[in-house]
KETOR-429592 format. One record per atom (N, C-alpha, C): chain; residue in one letter; y, z, x. Coordinates in Angstrom, 2 decimals. Layout:
<pts>
PT / A / A / Y / Z / X
...
</pts>
This chain:
<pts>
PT / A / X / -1.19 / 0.00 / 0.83
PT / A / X / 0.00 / 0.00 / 0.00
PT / A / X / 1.25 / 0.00 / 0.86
PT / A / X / 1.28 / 0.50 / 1.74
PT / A / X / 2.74 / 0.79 / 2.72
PT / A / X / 2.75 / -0.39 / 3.38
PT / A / X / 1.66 / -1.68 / 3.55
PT / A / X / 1.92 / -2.85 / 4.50
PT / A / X / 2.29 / -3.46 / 3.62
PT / A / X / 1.83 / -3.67 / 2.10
PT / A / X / 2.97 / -3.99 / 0.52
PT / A / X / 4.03 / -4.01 / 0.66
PT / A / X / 4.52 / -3.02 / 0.43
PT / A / X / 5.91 / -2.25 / 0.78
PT / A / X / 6.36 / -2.95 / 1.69
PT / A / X / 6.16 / -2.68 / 2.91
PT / A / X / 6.85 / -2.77 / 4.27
PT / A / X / 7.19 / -5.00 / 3.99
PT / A / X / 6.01 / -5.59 / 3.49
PT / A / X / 6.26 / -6.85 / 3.22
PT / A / X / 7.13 / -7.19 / 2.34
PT / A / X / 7.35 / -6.49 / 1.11
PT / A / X / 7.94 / -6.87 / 0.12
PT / A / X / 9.95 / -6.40 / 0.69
PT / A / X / 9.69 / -5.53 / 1.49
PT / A / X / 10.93 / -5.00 / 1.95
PT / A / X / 11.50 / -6.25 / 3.31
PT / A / X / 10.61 / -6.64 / 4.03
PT / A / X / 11.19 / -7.87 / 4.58
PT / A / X / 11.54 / -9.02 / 4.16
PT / A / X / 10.61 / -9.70 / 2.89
PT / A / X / 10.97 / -10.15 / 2.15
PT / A / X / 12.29 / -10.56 / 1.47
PT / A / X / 12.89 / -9.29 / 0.89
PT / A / X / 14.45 / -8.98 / 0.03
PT / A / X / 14.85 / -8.86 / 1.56
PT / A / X / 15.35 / -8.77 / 2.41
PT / A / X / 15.70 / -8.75 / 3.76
PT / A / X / 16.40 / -10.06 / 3.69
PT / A / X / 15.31 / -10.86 / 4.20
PT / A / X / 15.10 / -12.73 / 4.46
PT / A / X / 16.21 / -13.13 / 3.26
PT / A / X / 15.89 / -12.73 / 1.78
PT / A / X / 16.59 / -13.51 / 1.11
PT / A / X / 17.98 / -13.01 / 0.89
PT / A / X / 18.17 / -11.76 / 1.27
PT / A / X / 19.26 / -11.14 / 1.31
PT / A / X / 20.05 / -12.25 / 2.48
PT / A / X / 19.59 / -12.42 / 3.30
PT / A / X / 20.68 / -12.94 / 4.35
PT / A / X / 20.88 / -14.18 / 4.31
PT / A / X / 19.74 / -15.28 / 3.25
PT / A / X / 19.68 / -16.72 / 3.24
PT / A / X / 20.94 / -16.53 / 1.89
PT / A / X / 21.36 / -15.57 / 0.94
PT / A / X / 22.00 / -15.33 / 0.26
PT / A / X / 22.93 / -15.93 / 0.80
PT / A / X / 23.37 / -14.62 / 1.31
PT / A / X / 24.58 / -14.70 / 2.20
PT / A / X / 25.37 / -15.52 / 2.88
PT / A / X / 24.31 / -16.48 / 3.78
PT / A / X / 24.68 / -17.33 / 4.39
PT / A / X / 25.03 / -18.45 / 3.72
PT / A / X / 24.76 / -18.25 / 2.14
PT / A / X / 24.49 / -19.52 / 0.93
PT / A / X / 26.00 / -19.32 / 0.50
PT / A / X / 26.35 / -18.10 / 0.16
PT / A / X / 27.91 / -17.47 / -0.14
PT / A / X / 29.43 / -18.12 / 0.99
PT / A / X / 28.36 / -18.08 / 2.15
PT / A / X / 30.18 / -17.75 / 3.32
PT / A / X / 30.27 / -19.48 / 3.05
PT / A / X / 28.85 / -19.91 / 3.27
PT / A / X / 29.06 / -21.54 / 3.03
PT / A / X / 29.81 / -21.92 / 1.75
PT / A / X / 29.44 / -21.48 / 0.86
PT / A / X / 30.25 / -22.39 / -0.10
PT / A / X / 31.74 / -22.23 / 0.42
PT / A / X / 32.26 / -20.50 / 0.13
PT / A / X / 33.22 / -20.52 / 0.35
PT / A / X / 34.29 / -21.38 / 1.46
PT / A / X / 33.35 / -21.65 / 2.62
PT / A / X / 34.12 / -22.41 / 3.68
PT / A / X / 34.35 / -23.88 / 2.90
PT / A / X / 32.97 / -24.72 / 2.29
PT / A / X / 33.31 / -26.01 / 1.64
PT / A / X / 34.48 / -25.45 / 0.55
PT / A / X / 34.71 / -25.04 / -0.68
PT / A / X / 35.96 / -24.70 / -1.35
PT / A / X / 37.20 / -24.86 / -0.27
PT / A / X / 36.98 / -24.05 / 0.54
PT / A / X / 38.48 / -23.75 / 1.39
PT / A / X / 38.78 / -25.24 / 1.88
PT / A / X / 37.91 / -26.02 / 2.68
PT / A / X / 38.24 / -26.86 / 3.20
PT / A / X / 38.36 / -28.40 / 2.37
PT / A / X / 38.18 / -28.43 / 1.05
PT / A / X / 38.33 / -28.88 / -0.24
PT / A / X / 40.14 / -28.99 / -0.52
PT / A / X / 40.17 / -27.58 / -0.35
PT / A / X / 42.02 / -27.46 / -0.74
PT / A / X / 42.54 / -27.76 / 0.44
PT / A / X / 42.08 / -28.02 / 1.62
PT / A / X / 42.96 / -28.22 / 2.58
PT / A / X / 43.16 / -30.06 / 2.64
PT / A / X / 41.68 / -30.49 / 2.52
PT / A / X / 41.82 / -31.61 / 2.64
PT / A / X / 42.68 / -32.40 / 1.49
PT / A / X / 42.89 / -32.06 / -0.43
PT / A / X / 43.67 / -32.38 / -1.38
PT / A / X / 44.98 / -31.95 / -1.10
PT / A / X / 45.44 / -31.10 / -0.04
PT / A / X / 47.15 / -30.48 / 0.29
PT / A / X / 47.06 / -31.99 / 1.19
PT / A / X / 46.48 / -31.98 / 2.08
PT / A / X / 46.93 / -33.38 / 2.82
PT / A / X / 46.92 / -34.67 / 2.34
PT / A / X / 45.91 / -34.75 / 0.90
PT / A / X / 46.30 / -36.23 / 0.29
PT / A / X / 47.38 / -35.79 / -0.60
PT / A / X / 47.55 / -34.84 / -1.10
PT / A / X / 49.06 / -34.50 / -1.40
PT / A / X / 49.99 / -34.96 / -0.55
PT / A / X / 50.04 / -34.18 / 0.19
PT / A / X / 51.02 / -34.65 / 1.44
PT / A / X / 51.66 / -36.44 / 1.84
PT / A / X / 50.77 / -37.42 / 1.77
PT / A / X / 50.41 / -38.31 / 2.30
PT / A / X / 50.68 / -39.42 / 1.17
PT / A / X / 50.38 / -39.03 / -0.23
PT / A / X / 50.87 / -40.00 / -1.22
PT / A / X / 52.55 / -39.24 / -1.77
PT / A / X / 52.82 / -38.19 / -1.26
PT / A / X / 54.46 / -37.99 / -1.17
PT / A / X / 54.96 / -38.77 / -0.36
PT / A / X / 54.70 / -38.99 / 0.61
PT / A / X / 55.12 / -39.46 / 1.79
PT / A / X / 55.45 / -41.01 / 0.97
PT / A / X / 54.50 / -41.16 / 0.92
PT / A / X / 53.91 / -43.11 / 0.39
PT / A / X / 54.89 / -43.21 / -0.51
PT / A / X / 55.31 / -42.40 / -1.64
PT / A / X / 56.12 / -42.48 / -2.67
PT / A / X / 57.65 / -42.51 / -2.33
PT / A / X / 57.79 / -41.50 / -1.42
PT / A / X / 58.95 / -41.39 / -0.69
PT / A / X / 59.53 / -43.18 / -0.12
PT / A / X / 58.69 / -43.53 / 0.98
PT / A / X / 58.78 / -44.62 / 1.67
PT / A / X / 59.15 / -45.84 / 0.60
PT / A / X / 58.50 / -45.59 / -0.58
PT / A / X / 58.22 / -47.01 / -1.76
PT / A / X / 60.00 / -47.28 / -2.54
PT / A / X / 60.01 / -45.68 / -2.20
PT / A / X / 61.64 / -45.88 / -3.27
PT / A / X / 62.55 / -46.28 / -1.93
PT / A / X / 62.60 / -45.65 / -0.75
PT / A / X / 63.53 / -46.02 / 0.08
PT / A / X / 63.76 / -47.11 / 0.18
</pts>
């Protein structure tokens, strides 16, 4: 019973950290999502700018 245990406890371990690592990732794709739409922001201001001048 305790090598049960001791398995089932490495187990939630493993997925605890594949979690995790599932979490920081998204968050980095989101972040780098808004960075990359601020720069096509950026870039069709620009374009718009240039069109009226």
């Amino acid at each position: 019973m305790k090598g049960s245990l001791t398995k089932r406890l490495v187990y939630l371990m493993i997925l605890g950290l594949f979690s995790l690592n599932f979490l920081t990732a998204c968050n980095t794709v989101a972040g780098a999502g808004k960075d990359i739409e601020a720069a096509g922001d950026k870039i069709d201001d620009t374009a718009t700018k240039e069109k009226n001048d």
